[in-house]
C-alpha positions in Angstrom: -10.7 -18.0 4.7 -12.9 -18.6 8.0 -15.9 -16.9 7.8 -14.9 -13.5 9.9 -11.2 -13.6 8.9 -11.1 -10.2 6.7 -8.5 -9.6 3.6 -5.5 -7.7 4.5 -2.6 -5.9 2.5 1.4 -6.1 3.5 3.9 -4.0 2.8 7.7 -5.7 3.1 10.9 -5.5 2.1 13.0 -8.7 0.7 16.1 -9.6 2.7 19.5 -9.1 1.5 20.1 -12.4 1.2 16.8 -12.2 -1.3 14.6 -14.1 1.2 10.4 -12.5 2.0 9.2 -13.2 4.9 6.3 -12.9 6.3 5.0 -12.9 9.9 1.6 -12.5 9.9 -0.7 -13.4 13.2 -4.4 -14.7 13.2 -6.7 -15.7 15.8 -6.5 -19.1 17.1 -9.8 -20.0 15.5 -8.5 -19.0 11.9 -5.7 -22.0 12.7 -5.8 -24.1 9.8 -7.3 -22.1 7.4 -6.1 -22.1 3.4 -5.0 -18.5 2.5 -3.3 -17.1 -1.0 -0.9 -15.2 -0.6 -0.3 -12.7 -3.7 3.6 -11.3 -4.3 3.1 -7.8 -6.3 6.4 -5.8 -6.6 5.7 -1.9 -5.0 6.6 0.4 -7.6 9.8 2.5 -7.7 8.0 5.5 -7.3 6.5 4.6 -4.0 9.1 2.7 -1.8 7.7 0.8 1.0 6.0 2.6 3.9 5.4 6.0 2.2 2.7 7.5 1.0 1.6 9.1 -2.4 4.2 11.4 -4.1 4.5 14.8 -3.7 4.4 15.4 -7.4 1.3 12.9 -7.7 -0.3 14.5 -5.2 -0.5 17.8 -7.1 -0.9 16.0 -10.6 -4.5 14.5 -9.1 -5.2 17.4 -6.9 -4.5 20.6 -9.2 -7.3 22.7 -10.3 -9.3 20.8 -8.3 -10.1 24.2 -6.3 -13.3 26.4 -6.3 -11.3 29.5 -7.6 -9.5 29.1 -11.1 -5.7 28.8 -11.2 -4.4 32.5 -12.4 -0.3 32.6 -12.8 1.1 35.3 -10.2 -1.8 35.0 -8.0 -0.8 34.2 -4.0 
């Protein structure tokens, strides 16, 4: 990588016709440059372009809180 291109993370989908691609733009000056590109399936939980799950959401956050969870409470 040129010295002030920074790493950077994709999300895509492959085609129907089981093709990835990729359009990706870089400076001019970065033309030329050797980059690796890494192909890491998304897991089923998470499809492309959301975020966390609710469910893991609460799994990481719960009892978290100051005040101690109590059942019935509001």
């Amino acid at each position: 990588m040129g010295p002030d291109m920074e790493p950077m993370q994709l999300h895509a989908r492959v085609g129907s016709d089981g093709v990835l691609r990729l359009d990706v733009p870089f400076e001019p000056a970065e033309a030329g440059s050797d980059v690796l590109v890494t192909i890491e399936p998304v897991p089923l939980s998470a499809p492309s372009g959301s975020g966390p799950s609710w469910g893991g959401f609460l799994s990481e956050t719960f009892g978290t809180g100051d005040a101690p969870a109590e059942k019935g409470s509001t």
